[in-house]
Structures are given as C-alpha cells and as structure tokens.
Gaussian input, Z-matrix of N, CA and C with variables (Angstrom, degrees):
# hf/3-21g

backbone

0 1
 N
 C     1     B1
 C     2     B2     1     A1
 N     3     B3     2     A2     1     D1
 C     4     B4     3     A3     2     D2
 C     5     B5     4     A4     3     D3
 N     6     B6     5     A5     4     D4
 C     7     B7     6     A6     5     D5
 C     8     B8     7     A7     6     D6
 N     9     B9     8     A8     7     D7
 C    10    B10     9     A9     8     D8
 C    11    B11    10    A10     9     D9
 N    12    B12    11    A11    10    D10
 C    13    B13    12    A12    11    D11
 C    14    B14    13    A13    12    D12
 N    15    B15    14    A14    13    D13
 C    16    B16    15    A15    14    D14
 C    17    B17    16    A16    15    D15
 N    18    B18    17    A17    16    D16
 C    19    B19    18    A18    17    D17
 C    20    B20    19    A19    18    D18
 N    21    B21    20    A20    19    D19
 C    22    B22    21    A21    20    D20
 C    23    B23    22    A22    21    D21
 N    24    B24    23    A23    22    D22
 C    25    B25    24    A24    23    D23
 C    26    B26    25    A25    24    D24
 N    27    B27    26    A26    25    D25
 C    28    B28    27    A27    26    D26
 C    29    B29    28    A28    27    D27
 N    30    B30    29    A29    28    D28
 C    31    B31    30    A30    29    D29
 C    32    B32    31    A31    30    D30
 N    33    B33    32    A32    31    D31
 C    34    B34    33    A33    32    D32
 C    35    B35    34    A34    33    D33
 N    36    B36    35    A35    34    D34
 C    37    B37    36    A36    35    D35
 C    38    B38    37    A37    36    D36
 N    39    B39    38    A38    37    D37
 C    40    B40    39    A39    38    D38
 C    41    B41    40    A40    39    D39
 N    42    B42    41    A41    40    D40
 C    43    B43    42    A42    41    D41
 C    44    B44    43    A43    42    D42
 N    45    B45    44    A44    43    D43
 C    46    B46    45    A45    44    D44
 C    47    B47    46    A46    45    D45
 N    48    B48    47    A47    46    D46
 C    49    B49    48    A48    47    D47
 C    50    B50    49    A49    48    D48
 N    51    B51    50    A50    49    D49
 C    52    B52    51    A51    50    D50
 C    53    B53    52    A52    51    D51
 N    54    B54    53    A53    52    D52
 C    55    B55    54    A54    53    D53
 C    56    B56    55    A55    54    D54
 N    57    B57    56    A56    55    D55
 C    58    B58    57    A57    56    D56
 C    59    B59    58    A58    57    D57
 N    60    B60    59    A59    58    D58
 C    61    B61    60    A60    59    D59
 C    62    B62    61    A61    60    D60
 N    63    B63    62    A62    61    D61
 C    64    B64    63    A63    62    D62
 C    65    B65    64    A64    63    D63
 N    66    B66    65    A65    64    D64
 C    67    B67    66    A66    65    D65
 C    68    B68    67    A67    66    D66
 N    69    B69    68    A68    67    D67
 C    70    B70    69    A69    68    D68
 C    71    B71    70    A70    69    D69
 N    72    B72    71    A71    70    D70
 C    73    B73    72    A72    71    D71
 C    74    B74    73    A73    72    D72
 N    75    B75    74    A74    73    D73
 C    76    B76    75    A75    74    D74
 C    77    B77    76    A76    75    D75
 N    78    B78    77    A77    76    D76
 C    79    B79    78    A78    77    D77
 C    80    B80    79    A79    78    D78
 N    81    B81    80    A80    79    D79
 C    82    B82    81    A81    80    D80
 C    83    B83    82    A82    81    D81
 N    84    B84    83    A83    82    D82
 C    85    B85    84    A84    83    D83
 C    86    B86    85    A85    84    D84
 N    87    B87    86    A86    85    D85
 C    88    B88    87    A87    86    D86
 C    89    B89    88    A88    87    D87
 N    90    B90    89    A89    88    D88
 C    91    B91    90    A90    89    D89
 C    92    B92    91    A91    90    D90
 N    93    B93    92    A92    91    D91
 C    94    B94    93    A93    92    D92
 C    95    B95    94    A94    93    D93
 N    96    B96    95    A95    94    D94
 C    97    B97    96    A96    95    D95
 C    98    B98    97    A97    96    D96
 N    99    B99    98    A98    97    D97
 C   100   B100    99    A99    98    D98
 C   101   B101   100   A100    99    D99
 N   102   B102   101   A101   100   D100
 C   103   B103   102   A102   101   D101
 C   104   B104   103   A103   102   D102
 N   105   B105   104   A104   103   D103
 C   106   B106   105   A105   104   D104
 C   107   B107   106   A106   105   D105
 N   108   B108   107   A107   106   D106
 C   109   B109   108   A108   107   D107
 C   110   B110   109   A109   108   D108
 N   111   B111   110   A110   109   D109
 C   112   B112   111   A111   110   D110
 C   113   B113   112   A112   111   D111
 N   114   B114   113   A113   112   D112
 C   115   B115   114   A114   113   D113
 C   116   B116   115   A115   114   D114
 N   117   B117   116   A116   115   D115
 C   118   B118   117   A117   116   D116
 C   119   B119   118   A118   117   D117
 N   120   B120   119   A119   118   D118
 C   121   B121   120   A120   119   D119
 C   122   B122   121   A121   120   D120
 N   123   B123   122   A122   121   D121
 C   124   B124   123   A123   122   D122
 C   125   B125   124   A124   123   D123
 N   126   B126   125   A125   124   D124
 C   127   B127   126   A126   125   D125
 C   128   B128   127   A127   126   D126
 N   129   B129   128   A128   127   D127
 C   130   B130   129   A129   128   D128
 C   131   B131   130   A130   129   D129
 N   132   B132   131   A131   130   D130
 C   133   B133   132   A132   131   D131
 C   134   B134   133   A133   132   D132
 N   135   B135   134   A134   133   D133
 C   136   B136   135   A135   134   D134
 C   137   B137   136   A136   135   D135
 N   138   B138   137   A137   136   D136
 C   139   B139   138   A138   137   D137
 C   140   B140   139   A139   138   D138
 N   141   B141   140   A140   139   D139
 C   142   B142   141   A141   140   D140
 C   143   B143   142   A142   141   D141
 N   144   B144   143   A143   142   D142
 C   145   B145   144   A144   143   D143
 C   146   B146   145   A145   144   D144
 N   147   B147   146   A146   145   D145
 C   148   B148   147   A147   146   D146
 C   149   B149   148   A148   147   D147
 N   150   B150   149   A149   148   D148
 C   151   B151   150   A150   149   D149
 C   152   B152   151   A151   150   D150
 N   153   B153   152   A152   151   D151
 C   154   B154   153   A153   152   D152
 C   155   B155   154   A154   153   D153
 N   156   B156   155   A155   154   D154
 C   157   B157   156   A156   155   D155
 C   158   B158   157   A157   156   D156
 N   159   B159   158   A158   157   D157
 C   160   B160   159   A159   158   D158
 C   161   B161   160   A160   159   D159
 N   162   B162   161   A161   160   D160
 C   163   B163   162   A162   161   D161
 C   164   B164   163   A163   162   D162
 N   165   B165   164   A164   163   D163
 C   166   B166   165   A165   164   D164
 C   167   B167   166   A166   165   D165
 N   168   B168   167   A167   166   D166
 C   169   B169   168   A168   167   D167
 C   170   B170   169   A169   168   D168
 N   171   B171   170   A170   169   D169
 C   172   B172   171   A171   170   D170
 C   173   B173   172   A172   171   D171
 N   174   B174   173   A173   172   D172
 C   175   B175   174   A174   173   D173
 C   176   B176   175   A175   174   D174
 N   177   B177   176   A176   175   D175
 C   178   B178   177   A177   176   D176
 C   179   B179   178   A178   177   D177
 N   180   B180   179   A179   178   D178
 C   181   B181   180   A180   179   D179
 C   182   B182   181   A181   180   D180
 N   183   B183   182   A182   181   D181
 C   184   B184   183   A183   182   D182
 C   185   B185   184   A184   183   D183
 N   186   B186   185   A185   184   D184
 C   187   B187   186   A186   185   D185
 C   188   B188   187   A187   186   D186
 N   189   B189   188   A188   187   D187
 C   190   B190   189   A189   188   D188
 C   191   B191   190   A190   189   D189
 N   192   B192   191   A191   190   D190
 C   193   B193   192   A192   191   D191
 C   194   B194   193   A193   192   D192
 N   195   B195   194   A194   193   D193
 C   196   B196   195   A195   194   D194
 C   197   B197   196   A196   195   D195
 N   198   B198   197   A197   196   D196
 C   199   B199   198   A198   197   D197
 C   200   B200   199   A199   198   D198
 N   201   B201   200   A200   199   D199
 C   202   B202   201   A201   200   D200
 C   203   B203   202   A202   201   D201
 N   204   B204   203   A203   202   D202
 C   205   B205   204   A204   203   D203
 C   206   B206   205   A205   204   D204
 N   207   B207   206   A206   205   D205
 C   208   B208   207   A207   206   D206
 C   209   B209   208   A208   207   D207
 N   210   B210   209   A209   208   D208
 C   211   B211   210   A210   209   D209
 C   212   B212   211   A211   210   D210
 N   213   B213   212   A212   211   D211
 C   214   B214   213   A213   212   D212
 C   215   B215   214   A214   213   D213
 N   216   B216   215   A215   214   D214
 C   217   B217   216   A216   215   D215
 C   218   B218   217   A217   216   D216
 N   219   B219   218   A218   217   D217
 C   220   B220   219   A219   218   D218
 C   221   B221   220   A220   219   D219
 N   222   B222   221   A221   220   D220
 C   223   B223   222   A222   221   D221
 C   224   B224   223   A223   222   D222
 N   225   B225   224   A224   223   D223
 C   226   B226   225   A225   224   D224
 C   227   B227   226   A226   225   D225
 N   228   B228   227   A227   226   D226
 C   229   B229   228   A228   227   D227
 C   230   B230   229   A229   228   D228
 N   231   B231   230   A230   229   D229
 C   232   B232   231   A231   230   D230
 C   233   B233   232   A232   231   D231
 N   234   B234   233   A233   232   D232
 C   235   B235   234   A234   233   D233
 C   236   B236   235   A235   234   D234
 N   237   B237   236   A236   235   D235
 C   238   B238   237   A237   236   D236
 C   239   B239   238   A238   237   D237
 N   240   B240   239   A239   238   D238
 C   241   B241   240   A240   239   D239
 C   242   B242   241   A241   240   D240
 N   243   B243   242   A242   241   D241
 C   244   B244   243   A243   242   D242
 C   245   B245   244   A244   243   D243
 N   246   B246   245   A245   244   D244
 C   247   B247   246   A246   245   D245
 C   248   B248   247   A247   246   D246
 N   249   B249   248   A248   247   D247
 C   250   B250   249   A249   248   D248
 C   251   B251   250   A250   249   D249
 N   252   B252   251   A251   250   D250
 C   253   B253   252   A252   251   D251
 C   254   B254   253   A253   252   D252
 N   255   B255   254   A254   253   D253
 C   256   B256   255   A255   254   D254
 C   257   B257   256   A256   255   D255
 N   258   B258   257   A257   256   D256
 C   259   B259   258   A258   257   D257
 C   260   B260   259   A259   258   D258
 N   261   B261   260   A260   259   D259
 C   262   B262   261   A261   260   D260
 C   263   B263   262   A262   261   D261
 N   264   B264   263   A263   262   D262
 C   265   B265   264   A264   263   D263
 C   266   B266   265   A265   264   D264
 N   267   B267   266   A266   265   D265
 C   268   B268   267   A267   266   D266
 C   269   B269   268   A268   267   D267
 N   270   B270   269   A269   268   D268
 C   271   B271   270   A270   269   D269
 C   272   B272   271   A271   270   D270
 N   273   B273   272   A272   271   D271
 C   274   B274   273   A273   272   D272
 C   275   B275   274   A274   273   D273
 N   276   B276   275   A275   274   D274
 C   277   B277   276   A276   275   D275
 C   278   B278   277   A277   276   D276
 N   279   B279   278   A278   277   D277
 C   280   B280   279   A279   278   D278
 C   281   B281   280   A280   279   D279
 N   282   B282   281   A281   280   D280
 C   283   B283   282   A282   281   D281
 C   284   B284   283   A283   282   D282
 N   285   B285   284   A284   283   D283
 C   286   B286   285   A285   284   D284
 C   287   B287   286   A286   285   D285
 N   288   B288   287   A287   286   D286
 C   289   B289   288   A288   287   D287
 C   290   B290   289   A289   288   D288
 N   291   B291   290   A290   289   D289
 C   292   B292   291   A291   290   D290
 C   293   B293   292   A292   291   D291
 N   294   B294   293   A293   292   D292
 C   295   B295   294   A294   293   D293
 C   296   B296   295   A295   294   D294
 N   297   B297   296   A296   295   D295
 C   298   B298   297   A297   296   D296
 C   299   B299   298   A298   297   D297
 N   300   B300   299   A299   298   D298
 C   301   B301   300   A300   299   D299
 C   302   B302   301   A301   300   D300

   B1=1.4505
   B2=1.5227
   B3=1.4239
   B4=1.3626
   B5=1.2622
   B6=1.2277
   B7=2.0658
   B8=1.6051
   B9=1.3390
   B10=2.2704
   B11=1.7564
   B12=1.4774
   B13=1.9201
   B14=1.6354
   B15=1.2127
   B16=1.3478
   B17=1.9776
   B18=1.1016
   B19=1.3778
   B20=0.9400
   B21=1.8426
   B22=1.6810
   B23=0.9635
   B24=1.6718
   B25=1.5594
   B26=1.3712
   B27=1.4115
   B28=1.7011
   B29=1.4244
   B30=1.4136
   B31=1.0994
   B32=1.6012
   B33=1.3109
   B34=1.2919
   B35=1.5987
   B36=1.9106
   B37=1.6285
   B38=1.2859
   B39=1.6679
   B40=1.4143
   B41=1.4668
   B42=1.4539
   B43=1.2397
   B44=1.2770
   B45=1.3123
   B46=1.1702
   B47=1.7148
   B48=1.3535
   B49=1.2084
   B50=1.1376
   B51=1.8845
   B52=1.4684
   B53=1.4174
   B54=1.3163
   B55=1.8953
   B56=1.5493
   B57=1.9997
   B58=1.8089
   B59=1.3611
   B60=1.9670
   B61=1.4261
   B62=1.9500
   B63=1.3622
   B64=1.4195
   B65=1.7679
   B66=1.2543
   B67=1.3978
   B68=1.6499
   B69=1.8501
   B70=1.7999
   B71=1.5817
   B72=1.1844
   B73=1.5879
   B74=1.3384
   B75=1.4501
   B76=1.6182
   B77=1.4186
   B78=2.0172
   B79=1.5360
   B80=2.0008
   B81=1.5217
   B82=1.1155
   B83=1.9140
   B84=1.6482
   B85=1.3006
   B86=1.8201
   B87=1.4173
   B88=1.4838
   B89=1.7105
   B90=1.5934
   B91=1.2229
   B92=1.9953
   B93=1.4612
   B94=1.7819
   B95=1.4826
   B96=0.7454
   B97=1.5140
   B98=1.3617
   B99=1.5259
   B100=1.4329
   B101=1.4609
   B102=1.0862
   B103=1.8547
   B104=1.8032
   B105=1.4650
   B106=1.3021
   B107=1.9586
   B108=0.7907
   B109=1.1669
   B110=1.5427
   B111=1.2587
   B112=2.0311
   B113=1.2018
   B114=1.5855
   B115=1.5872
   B116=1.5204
   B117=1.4473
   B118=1.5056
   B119=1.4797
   B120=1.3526
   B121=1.4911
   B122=1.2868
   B123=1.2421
   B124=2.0896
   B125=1.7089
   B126=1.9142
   B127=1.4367
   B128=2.2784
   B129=1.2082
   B130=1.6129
   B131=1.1271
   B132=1.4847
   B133=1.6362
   B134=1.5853
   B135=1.4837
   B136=1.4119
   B137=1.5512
   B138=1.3620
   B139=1.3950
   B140=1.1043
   B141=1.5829
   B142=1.1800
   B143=1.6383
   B144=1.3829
   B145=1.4017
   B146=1.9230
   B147=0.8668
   B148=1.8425
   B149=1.7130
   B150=1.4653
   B151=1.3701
   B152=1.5683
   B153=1.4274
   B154=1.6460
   B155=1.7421
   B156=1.8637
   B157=1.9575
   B158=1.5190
   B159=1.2165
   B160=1.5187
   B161=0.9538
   B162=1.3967
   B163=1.8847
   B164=1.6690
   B165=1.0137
   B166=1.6657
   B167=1.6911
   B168=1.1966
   B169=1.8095
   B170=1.8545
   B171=2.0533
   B172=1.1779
   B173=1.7333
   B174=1.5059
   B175=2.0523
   B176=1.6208
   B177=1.2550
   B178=1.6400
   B179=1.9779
   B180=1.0972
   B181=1.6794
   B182=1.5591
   B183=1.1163
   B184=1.7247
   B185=1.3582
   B186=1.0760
   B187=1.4997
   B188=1.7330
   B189=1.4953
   B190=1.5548
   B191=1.4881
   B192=1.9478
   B193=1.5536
   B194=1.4756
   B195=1.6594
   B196=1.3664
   B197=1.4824
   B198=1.4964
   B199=1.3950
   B200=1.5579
   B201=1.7631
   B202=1.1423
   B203=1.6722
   B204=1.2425
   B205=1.2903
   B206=1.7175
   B207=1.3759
   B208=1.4419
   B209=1.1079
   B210=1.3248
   B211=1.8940
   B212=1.7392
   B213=1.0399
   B214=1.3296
   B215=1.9274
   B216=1.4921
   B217=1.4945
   B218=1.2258
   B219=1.5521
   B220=1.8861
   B221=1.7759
   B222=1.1235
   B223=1.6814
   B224=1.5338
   B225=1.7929
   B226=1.0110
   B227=1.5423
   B228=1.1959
   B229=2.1556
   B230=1.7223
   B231=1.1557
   B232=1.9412
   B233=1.6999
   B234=1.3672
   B235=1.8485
   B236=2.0218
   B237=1.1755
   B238=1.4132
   B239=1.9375
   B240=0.8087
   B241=1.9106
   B242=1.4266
   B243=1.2694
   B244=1.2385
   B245=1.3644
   B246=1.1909
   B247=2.0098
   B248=1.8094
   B249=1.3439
   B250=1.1088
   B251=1.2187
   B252=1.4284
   B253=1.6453
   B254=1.5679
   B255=1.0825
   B256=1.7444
   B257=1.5207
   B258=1.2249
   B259=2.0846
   B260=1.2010
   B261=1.6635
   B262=1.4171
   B263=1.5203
   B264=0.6503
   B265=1.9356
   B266=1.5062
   B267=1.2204
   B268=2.1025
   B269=1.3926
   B270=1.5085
   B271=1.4008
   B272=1.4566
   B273=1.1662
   B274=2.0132
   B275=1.3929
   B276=1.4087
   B277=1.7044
   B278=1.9781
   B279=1.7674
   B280=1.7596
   B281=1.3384
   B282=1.1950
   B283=1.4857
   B284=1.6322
   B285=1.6419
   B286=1.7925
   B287=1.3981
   B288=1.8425
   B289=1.3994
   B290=1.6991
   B291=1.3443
   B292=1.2243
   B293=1.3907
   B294=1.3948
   B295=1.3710
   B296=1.4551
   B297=1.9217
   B298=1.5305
   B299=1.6312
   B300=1.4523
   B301=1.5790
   B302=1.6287
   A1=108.96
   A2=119.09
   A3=117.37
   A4=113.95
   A5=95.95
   A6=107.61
   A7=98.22
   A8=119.25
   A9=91.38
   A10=81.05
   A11=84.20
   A12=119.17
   A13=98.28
   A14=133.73
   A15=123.63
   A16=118.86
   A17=110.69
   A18=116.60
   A19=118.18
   A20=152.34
   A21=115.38
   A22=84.76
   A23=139.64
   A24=133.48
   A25=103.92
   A26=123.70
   A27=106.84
   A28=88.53
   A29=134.66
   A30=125.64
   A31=129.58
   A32=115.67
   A33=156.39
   A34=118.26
   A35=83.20
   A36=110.11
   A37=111.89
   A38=114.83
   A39=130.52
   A40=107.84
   A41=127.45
   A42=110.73
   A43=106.40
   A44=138.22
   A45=142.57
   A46=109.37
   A47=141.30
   A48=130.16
   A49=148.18
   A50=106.70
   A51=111.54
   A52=118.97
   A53=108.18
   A54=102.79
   A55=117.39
   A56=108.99
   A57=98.27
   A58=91.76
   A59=129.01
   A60=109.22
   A61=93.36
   A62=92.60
   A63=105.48
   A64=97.51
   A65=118.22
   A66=111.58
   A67=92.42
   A68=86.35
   A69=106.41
   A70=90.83
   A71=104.16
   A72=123.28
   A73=111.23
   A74=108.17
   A75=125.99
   A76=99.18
   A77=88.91
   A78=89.13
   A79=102.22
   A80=101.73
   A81=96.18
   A82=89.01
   A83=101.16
   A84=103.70
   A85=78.82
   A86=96.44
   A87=108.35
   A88=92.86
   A89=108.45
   A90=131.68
   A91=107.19
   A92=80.84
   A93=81.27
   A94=131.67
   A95=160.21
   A96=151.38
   A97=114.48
   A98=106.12
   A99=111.19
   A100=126.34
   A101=103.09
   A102=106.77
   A103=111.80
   A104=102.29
   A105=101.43
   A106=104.13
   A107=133.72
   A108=116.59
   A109=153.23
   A110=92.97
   A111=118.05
   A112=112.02
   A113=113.44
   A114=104.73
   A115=107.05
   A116=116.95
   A117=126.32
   A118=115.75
   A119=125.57
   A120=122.50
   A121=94.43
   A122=105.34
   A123=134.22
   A124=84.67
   A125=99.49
   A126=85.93
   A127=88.65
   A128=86.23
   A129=95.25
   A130=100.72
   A131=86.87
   A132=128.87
   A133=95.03
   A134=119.61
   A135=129.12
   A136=119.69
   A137=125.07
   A138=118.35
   A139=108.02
   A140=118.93
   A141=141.53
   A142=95.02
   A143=113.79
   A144=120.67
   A145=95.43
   A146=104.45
   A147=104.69
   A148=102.66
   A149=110.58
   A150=101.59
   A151=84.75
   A152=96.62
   A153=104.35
   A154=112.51
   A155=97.81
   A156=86.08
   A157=113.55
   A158=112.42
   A159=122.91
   A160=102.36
   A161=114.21
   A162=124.22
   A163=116.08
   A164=101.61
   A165=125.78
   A166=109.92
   A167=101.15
   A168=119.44
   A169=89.23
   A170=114.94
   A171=118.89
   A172=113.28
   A173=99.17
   A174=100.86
   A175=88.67
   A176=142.33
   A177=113.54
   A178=94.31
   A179=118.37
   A180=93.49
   A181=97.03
   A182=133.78
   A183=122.83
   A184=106.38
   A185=109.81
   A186=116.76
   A187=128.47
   A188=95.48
   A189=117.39
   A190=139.02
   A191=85.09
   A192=121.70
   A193=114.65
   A194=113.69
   A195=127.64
   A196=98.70
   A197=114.01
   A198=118.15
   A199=110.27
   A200=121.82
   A201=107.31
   A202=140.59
   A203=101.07
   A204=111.68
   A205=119.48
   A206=93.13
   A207=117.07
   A208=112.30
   A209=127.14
   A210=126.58
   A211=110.02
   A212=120.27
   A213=122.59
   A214=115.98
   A215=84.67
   A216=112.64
   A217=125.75
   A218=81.58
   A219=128.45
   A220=101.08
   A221=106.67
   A222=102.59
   A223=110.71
   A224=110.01
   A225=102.91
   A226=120.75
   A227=108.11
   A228=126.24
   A229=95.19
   A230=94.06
   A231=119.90
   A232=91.12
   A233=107.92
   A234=101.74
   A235=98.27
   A236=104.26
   A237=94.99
   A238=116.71
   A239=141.71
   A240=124.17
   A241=101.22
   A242=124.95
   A243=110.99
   A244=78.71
   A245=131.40
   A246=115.08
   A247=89.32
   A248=127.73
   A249=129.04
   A250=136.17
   A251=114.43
   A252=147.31
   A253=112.35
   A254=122.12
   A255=134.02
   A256=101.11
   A257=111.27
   A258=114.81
   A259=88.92
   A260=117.95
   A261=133.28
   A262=116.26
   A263=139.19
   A264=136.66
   A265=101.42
   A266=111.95
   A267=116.55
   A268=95.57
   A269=132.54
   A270=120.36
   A271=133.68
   A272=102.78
   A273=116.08
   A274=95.59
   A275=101.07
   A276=90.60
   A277=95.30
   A278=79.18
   A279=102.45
   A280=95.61
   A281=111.27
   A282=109.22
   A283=104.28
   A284=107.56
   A285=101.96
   A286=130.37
   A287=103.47
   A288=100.00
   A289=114.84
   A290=115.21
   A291=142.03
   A292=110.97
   A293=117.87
   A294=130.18
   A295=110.71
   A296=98.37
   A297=88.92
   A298=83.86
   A299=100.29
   A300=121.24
   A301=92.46
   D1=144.73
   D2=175.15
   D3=-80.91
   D4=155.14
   D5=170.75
   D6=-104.76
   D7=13.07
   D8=146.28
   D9=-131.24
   D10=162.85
   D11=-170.61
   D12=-68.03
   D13=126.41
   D14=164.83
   D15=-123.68
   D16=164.30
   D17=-176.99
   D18=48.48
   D19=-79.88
   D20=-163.41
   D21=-104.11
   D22=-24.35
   D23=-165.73
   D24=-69.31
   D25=-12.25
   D26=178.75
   D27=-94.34
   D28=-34.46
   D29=-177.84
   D30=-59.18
   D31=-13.37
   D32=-178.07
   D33=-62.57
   D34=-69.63
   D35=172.69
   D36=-51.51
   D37=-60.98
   D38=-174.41
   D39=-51.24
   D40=-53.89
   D41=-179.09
   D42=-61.57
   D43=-65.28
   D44=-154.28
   D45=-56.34
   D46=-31.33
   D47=140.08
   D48=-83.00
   D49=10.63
   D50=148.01
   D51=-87.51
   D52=-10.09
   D53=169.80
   D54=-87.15
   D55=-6.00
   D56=-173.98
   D57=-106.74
   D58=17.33
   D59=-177.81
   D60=-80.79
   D61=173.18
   D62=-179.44
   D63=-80.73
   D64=149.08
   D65=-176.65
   D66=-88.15
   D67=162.34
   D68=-150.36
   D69=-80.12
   D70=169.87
   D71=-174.96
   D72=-156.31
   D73=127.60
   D74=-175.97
   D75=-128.51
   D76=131.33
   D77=-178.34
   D78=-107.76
   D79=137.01
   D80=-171.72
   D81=-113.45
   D82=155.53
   D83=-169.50
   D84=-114.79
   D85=147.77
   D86=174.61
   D87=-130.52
   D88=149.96
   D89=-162.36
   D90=-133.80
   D91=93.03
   D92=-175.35
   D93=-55.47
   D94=151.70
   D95=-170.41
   D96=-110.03
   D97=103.72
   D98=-173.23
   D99=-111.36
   D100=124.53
   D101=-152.01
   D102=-64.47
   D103=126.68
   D104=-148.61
   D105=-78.62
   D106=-0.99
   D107=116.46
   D108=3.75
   D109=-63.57
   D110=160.06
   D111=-68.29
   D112=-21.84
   D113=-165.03
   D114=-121.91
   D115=15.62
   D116=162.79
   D117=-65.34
   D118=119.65
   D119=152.85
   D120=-21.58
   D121=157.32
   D122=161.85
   D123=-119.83
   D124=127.33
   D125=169.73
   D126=-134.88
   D127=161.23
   D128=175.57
   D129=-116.14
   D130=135.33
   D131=-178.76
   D132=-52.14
   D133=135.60
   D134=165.21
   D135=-81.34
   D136=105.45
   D137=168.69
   D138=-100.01
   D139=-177.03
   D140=-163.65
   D141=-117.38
   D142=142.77
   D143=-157.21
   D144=-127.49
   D145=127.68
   D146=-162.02
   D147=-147.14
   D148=-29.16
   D149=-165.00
   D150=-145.80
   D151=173.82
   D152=-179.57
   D153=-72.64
   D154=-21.11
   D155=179.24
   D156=-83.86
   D157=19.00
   D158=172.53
   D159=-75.46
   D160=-89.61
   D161=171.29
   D162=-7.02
   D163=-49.49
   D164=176.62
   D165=-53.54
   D166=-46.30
   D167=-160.85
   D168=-81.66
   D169=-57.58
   D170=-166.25
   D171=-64.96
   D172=-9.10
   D173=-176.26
   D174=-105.51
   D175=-37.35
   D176=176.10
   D177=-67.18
   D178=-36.58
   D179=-166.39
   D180=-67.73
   D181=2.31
   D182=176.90
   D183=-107.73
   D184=-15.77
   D185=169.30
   D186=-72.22
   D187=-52.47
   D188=159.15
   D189=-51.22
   D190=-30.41
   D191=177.71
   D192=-67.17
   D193=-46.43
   D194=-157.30
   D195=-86.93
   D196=-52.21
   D197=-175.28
   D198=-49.21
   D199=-57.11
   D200=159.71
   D201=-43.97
   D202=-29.38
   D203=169.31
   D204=-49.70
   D205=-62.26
   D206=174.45
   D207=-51.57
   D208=-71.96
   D209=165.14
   D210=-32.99
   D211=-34.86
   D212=178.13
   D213=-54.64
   D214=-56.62
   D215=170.35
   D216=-22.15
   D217=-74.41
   D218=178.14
   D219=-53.55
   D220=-36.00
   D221=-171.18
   D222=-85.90
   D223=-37.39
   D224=179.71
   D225=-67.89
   D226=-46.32
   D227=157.98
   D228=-11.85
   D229=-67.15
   D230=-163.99
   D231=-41.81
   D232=-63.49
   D233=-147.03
   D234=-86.24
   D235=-17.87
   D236=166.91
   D237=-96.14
   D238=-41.75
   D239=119.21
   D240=11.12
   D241=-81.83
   D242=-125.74
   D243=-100.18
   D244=-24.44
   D245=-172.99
   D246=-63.70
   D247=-65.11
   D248=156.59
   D249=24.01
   D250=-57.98
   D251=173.46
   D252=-122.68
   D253=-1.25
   D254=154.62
   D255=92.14
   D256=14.00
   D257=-177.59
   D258=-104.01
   D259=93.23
   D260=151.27
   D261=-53.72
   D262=131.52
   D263=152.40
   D264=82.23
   D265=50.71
   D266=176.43
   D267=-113.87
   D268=-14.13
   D269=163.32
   D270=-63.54
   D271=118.09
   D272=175.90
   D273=-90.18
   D274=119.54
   D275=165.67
   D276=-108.34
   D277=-172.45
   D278=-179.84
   D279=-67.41
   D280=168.01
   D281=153.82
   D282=-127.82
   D283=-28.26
   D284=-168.62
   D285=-69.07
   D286=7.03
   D287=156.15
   D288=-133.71
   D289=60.63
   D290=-173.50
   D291=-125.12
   D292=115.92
   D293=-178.94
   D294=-76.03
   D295=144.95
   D296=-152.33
   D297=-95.07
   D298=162.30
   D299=-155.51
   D300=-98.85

C-alpha cells in the first residue's frame, strides 16, 4: 500500500478544501459622477471700492459667493451619499443660486 493518497482519495481531499475556503471577494471601486459644475471654483466679481455703498455691494458679492459655494458642497455630499447606498441621481439641487448657462 502507498504512503501518499492516490485517485479518488486525492480527489476527495481536493473537494473537501475547496468547500472550507472562505468564498473569494473582489473589491470593485465605483467612481460617482459629479457634475462638473459642482466642481467649478465660485469666484467674485472684483469691484472698485470708492464709497462706503461699495463695501456694501463687495460683502453681498461674498455673501452670494459662499452660499453658492455651499450649495455646491451640499450637491457634491448628495452624489457621493448616494453612490454610497447605490441611488445614483436622487439629488435635487437649488437652482436660485445657480448661474444661468
């Protein structure tokens, strides 16, 4: 008799430690698509500052500036969220501080 296992007994072995491996796992990276739009600088318009209702005019354009910024934010948050949990395209954005195209 031999001392190694031959014919169904290796066949035996083989199954029996392809059924106790852990089953295989592939990690796939998914890359959400974020409308480039979201990913534009916000830049404020440069005025000329001469009187005190300037100052006035140059803090709403930084004001107007940031909020868009922020909605930008908010949208981008949104589409990576939702790749996240696999609900592509469930983001509503603002539109009333969105420059019209």
């Amino acid at each position: 008799m031999s001392r190694f296992p031959t014919g169904s007994a290796i066949t035996c072995i083989a199954l029996a430690l392809t059924a106790c491996s852990p089953p295989r796992t592939e990690t796939v990276f998914v890359v959400p698509d974020v409308p480039e739009d979201l990913l534009t600088p916000v830049e404020v318009p440069a005025r000329r500052v001469e009187v005190l209702t300037d100052v006035g005019l140059v803090l709403a354009d930084h004001v107007e500036a940031l909020e868009l910024a922020n909605d930008r934010i908010r949208g981008v948050r949104c589409v990576l969220e939702g790749a996240k949990i696999g609900e592509l395209g469930v983001c509503v954005r603002r539109t009333d501080h969105m420059p019209d195209d």
